[in-house]
C-alpha positions as CSV (number, residue, x, y, z in Angstrom):
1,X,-63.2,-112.0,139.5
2,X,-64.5,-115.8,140.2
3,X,-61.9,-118.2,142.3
4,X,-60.5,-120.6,139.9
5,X,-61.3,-123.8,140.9
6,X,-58.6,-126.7,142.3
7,X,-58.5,-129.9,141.4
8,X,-56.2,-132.6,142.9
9,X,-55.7,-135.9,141.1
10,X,-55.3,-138.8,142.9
11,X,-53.8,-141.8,140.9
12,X,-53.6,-145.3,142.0
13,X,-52.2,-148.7,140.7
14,X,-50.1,-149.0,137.8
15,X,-47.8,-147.1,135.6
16,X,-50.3,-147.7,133.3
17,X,-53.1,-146.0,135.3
18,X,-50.4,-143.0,135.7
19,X,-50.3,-142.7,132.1
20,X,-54.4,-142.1,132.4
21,X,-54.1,-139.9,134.9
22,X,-51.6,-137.6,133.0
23,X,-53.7,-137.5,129.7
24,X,-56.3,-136.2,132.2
25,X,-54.5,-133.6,134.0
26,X,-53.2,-132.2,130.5
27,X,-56.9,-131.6,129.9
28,X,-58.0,-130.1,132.9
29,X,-54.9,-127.9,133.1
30,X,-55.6,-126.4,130.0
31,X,-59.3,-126.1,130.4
32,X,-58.3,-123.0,133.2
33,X,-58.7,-124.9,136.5
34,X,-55.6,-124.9,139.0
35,X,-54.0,-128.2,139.6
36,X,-53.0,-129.0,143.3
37,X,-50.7,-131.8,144.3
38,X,-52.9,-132.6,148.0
39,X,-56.2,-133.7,147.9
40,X,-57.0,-131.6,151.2
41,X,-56.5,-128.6,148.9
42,X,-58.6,-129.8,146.0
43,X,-62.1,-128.5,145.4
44,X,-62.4,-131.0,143.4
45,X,-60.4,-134.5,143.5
46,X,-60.3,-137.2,141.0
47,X,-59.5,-140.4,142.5
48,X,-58.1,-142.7,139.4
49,X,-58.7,-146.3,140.8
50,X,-56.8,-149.1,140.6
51,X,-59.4,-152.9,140.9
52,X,-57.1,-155.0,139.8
53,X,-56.6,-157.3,142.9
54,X,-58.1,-157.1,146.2
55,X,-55.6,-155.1,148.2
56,X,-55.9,-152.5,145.5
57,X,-59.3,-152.5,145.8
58,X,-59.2,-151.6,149.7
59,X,-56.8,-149.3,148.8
60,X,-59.4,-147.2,146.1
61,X,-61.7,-147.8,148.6
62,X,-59.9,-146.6,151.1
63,X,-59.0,-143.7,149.1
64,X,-62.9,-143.3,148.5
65,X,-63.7,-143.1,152.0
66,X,-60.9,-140.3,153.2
67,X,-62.3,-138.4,150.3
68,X,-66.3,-138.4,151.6
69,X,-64.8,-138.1,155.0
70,X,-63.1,-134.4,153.9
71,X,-66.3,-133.8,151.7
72,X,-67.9,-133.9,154.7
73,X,-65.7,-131.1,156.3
74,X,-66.1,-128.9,153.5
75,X,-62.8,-129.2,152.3
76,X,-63.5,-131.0,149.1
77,X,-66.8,-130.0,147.8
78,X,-66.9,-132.5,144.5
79,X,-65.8,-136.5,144.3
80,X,-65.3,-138.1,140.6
81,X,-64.1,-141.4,140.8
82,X,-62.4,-143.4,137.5
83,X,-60.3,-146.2,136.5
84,X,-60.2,-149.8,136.9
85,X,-62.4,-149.8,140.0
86,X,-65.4,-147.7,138.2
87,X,-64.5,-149.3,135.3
88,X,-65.1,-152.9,136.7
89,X,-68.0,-152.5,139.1
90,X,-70.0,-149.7,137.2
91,X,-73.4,-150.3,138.9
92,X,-71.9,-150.9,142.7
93,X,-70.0,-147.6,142.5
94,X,-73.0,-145.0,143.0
95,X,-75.0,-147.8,145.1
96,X,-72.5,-147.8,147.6
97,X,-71.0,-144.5,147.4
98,X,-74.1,-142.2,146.9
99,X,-71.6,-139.3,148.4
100,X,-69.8,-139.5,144.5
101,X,-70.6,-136.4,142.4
102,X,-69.2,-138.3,139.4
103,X,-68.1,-141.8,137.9
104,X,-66.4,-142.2,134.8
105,X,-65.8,-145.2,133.0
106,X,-62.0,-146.0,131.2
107,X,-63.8,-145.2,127.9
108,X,-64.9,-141.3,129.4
109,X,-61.4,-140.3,130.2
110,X,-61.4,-137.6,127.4
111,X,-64.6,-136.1,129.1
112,X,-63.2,-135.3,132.5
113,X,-63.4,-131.8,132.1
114,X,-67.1,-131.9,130.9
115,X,-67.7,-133.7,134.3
116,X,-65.9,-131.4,136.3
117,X,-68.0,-128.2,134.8
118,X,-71.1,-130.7,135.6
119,X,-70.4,-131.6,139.4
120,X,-70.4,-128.4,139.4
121,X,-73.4,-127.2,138.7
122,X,-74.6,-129.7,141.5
123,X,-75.3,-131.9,138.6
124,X,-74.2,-135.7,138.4
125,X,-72.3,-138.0,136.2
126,X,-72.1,-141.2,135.8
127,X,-70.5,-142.1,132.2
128,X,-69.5,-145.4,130.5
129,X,-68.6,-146.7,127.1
130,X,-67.5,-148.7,125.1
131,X,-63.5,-150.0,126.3
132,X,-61.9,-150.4,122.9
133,X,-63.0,-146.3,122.6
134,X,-60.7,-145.8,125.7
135,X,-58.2,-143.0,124.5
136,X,-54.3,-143.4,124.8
137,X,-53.0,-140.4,122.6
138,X,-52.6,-136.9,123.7
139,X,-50.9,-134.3,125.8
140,X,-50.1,-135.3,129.0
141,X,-49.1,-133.3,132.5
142,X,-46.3,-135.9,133.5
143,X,-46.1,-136.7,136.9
144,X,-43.2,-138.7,137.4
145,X,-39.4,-136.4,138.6
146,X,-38.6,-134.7,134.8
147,X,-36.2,-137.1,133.9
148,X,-38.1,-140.2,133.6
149,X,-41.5,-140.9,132.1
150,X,-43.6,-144.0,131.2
151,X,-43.9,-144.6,127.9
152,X,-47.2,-146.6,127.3
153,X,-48.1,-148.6,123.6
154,X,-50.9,-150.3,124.6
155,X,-53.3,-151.4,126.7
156,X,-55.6,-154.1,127.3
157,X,-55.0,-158.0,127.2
158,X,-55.4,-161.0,125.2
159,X,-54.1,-163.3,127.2
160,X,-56.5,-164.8,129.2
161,X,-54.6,-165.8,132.7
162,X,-57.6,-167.8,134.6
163,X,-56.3,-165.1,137.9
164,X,-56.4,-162.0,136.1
165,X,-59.6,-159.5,135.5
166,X,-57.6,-157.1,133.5
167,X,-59.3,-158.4,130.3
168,X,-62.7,-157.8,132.1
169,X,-61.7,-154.2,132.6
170,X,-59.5,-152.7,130.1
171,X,-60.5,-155.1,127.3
172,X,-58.6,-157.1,124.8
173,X,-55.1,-156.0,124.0
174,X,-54.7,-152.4,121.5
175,X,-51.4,-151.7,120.5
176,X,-50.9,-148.3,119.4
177,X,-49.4,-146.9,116.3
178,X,-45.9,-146.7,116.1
179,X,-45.8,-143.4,114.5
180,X,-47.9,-141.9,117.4
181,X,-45.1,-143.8,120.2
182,X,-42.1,-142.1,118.6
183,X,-43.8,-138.9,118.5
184,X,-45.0,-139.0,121.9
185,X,-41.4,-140.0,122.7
186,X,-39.9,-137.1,121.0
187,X,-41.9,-134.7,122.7
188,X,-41.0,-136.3,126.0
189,X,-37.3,-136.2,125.1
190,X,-37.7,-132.1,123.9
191,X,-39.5,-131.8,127.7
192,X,-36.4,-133.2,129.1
193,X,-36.7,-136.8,129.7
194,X,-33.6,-138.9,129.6
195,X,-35.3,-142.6,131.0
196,X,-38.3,-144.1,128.7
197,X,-40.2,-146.6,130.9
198,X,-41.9,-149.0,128.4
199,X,-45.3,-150.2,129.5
200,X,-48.1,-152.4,128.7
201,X,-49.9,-155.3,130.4
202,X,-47.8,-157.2,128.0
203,X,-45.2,-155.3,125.6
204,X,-44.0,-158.0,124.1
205,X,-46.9,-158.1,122.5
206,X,-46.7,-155.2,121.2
207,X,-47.8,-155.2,117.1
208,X,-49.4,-158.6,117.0
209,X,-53.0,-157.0,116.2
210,X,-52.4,-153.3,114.2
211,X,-49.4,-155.2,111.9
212,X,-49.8,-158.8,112.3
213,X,-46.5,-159.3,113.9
214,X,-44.5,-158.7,117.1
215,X,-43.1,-155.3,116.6
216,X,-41.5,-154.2,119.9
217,X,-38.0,-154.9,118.6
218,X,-38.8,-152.6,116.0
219,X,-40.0,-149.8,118.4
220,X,-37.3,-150.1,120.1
221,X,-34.9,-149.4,117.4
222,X,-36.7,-146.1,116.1
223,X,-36.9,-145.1,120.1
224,X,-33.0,-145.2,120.2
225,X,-32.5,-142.9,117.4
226,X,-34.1,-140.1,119.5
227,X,-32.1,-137.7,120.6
228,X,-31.7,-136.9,124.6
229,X,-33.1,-140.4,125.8
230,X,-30.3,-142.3,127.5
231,X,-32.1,-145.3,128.6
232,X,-34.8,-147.5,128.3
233,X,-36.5,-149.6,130.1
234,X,-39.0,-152.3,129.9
235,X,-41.3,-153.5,131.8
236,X,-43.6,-156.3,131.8
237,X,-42.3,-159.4,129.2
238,X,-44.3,-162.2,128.8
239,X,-41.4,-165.1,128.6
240,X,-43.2,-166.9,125.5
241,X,-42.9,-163.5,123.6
242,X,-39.4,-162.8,124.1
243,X,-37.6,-163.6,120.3
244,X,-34.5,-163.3,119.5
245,X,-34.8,-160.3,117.4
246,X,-35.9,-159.0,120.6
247,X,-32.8,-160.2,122.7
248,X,-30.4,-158.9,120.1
249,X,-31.9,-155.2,120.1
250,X,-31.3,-155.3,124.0
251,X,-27.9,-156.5,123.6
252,X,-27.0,-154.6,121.0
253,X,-28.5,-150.9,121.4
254,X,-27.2,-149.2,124.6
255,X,-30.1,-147.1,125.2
256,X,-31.9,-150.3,125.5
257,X,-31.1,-151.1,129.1
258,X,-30.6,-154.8,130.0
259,X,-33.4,-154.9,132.7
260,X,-35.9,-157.1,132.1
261,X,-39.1,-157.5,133.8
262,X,-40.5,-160.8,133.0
263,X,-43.5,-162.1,135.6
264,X,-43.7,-165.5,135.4
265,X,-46.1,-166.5,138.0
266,X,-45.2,-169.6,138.5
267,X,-42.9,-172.5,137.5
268,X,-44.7,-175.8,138.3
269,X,-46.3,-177.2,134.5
270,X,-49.7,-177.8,136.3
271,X,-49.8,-174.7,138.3
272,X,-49.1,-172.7,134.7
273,X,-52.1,-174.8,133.1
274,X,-54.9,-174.2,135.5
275,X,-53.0,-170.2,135.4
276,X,-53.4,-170.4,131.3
277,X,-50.1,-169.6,131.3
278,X,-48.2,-170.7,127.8
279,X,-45.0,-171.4,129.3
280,X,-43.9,-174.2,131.2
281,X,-40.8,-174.6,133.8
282,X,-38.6,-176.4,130.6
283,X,-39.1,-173.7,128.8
284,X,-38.0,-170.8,131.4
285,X,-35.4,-172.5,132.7
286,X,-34.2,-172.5,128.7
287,X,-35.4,-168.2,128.3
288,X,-33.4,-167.6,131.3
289,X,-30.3,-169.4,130.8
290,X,-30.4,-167.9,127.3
291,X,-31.0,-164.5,128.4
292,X,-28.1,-164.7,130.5
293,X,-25.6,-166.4,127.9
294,X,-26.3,-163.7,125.8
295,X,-26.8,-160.7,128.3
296,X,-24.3,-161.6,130.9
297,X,-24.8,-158.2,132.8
298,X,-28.9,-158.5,132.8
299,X,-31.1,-158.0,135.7
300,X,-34.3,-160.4,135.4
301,X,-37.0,-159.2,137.4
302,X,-40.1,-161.6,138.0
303,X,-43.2,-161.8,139.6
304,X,-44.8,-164.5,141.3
305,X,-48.3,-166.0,142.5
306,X,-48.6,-168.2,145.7
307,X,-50.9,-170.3,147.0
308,X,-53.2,-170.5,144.0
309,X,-56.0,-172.9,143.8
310,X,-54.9,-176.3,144.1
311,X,-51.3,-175.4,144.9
312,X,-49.7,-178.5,146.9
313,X,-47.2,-177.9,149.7
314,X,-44.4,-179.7,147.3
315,X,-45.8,-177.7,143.9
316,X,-44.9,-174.6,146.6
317,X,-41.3,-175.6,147.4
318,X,-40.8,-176.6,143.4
319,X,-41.3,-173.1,143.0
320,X,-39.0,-171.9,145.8
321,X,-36.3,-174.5,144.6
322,X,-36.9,-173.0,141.5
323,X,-36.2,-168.8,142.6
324,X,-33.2,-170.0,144.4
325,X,-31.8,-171.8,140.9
326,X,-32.7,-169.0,139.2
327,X,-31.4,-166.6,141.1
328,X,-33.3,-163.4,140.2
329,X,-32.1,-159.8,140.8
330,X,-35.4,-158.3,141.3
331,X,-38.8,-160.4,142.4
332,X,-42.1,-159.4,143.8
333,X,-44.1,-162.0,145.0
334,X,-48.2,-162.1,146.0
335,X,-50.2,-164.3,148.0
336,X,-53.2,-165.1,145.2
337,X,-56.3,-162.9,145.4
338,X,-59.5,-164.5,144.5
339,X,-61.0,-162.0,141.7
340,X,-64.7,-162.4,141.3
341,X,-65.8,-163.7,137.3
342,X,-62.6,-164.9,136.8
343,X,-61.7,-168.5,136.0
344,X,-59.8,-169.7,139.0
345,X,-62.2,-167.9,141.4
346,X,-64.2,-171.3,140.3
347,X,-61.6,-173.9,140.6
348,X,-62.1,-176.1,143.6
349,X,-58.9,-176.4,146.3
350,X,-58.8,-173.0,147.1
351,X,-56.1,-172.7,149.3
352,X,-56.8,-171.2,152.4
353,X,-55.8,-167.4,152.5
354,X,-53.3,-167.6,155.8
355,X,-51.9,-170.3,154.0
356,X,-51.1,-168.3,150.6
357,X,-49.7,-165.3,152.7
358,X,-47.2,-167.7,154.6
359,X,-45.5,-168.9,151.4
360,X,-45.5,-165.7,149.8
361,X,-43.7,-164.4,152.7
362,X,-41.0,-167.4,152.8
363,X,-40.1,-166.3,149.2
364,X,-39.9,-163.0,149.9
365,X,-37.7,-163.6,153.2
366,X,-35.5,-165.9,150.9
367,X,-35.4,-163.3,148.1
368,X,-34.0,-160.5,150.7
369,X,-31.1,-163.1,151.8
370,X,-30.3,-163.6,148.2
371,X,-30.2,-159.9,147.5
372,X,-27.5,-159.4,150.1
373,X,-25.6,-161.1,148.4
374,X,-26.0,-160.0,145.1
375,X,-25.5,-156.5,146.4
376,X,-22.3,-157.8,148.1
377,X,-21.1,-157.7,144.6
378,X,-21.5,-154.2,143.9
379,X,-19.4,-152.8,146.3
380,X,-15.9,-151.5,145.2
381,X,-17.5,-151.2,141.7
382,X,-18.1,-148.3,140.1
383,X,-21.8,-147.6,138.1
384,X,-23.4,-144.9,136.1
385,X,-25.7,-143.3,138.6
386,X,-29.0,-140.7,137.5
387,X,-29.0,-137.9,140.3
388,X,-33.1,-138.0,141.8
389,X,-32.4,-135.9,144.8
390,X,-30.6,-135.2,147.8
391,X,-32.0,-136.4,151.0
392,X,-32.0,-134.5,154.2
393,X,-32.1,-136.8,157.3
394,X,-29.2,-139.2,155.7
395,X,-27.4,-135.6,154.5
396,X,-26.8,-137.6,151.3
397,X,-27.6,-137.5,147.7
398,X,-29.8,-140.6,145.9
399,X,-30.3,-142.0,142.6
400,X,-30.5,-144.9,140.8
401,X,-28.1,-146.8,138.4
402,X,-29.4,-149.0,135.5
403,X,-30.1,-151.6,137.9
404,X,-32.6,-150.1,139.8
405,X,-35.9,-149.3,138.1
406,X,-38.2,-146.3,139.1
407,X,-41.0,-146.7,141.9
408,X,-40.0,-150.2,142.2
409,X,-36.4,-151.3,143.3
410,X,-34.4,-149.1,145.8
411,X,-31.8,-146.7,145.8
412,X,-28.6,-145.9,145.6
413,X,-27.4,-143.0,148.4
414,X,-24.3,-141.3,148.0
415,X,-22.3,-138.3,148.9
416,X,-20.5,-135.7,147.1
417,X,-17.4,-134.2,147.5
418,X,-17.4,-132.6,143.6
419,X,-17.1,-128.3,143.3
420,X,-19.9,-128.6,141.9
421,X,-22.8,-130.6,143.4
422,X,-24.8,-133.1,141.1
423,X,-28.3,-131.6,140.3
424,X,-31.8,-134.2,139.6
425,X,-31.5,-135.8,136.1
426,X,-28.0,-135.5,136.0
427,X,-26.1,-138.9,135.3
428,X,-23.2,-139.2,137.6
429,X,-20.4,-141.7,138.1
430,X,-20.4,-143.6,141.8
431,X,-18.5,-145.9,143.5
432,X,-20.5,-148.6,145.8
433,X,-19.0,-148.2,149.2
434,X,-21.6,-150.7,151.4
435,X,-25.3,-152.2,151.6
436,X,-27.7,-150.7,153.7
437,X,-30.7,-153.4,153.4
438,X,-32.4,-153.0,149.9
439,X,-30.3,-150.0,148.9
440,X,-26.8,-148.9,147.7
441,X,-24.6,-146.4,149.4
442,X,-21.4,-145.0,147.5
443,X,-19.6,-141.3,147.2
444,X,-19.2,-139.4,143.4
445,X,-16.1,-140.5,141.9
């Protein structure tokens, strides 16, 4: 009787890259071959890339290299590579990495088990098409813990940031049908899932080309009528989208947590013109204050851009001035990356690359002072908690509450003294006894 084959999946990037990596391994688990969680088991490994911005691209890369290296060894005998880095630089891939037995564009996805039967016949595979044919419907293997899963409804982008090459790579934005959403969600619910993570590169979007309108409040309002799905969660709001049909499904519908992710970039009007950002910093300091009138509890998360070309020391400290005013729960912020074909990769006044790294850094050093006292707030409190394991070295139990989004925000840790201990997916009520840097510890009321 033949071995059955192993293949390990490596996925990098984005939620929205997981979601491409689970339609995959649905495929190849049901096409026979044995799916391994470590690469250094895999006979096979699929590296899903991620080419978004330059530290992703090292990462791939890296990813890549580690993968020839054990190739090499004779411990992983074939390489395909896909996702936004094969997808982007198509040609380069198999010029610089000869080693790869395969390379698969976004629009190939569906044919991952076709290339896996071919690298193996010592054959090679280098497939592209067309990115509007890239596939978001079918089974997937999900890969997050059981009770939370991304929920993706669309992909690509229309908007056309001068920074950003995801409209080079994924194409313009496809929403998809709302029928096909709620089904996927249903199925996720009957598999256990209790948190829906909504993603896109823009969900507020969401409609605008299939039904000529903005359509994620809708969505949202057949999602909540599932049954089993407690929460959900979105991700990734562009602030000129967000309507007030909109803000009253998330105030109104308590699955509909109120979490917002909302990545601004930027507030300085200039700065969000050369970005070709819509909004300007009248405008978000109006979305923001509204948000919180009519959401008093909500958690804004943003994102922001520094040192982008032409960025002026005093543009820089408007912006700080500005996250400080604000006062966001949540915030990453990124030193700009210079992404080849894009628009600003042309502007003059690049800043220099030290420079943007230094002010990304102060506003991420002033975000972690304003975060201490945020959480400051929390102790004494009680909050609804979802059980996500128990961790051994602290001899204490984690999770996250409503506040805390998967992957990306910290944790709460907390101990049990209940007959019956709490068990992962379980939602639990826990009181907030102290801070411990970005993370929560309490005990199970």
């Amino acid at each position: 009787m033949a071995e059955v084959v192993k293949v390990g999946m490596v996925s990098l990037g984005c939620p929205k890259n997981q979601c491409d990596a689970e339609l995959m391994l649905a495929k190849i688990a049901d096409a026979g071959f044995k799916i391994v969680n470590e690469a250094g088991l895999a006979d096979v490994v699929v590296i899903n890339t991620c080419g978004f911005i330059q530290s992703a691209k090292e990462e791939a890369i890296e990813e890549i290299m580690e993968a020839i290296s054990r190739k090499e060894d004779k411990i992983n005998k074939k390489i395909i590579v896909t996702g936004c880095l094969a997808e982007r630089y198509r040609e380069q891939m198999s010029e610089e990495f000869p080693e790869l037995d395969g390379v698969l564009g976004i629009a190939k996805n569906d044919d991952i088990v076709e290339a896996i039967n071919t690298v193996l016949l010592d054959k090679k595979v280098i497939a592209f098409g067309e990115k509007e044919c890239h596939n978001m419907e079918g089974k997937r293997l999900q890969s997050t813990l059981p009770h939370y899963a991304y929920l993706r409804i669309a992909d690509g982008c229309s908007n056309c940031c001068s920074y950003c090459a995801i409209p080079m790579i994924r194409g313009k934005m496809r929403s998809r049908k709302m029928e096909n959403i709620i089904e996927e969600a249903k199925t996720l619910a009957a598999d256990g899932v209790k948190e829906l993570v909504i993603v896109a590169q823009d969900v507020t979007a969401y409609g605008i080309d299939l039904y000529k309108k903005y359509a994620l409040a809708e969505l949202l309002k057949e999602l909540c009528k599932i049954d089993g799905i407690k929460w959900i969660r979105l991700l990734y709001c562009y602030p000129e989208r967000i309507t007030d049909e909109l803000i009253e499904v998330i105030k109104t519908e308590e699955k509909v947590l109120n979490y917002m992710d909302i990545p601004i970039q930027h507030c300085n009007d200039e700065i969000l013109k050369a970005m070709n950002r819509k909004s300007d910093k009248k405008s978000l300091t109006e979305l923001f204050a509204k948000l919180r009138r009519e959401i008093p509890d909500i958690v804004l998360r943003t994102t922001l851009i520094t040192g982008f070309p032409g960025e002026t020391e005093e543009q820089f400290t408007e912006l700080a001035e500005f996250v400080n005013e604000i006062k966001f729960q949540r915030l990453g912020c990124f030193a700009y990356s210079e992404e080849e074909d894009t628009p600003a990769a042309e502007m003059p006044y690049q800043v220099d690359e030290g420079e943007r790294q230094r002010r990304a850094d102060i506003i991420v050093n002033e975000q972690e002072i304003r975060m201490g006292d945020y959480y400051a707030d929390f102790v004494d409190k009680e909050f609804e908690v979802v059980c996500e394991g128990f961790d051994r070295y602290s001899d204490m139990y984690f999770g996250r509450s409503m506040h805390f989004a998967p992957e990306i925000d910290g944790m709460i840790y907390f101990i049990s003294q209940a007959e019956r201990r709490p068990v992962m997916g379980e939602f639990i009520k826990v009181r907030i006894t102290d801070v411990l840097e970005n993370n929560l510890l309490g005990e199970q009321v």
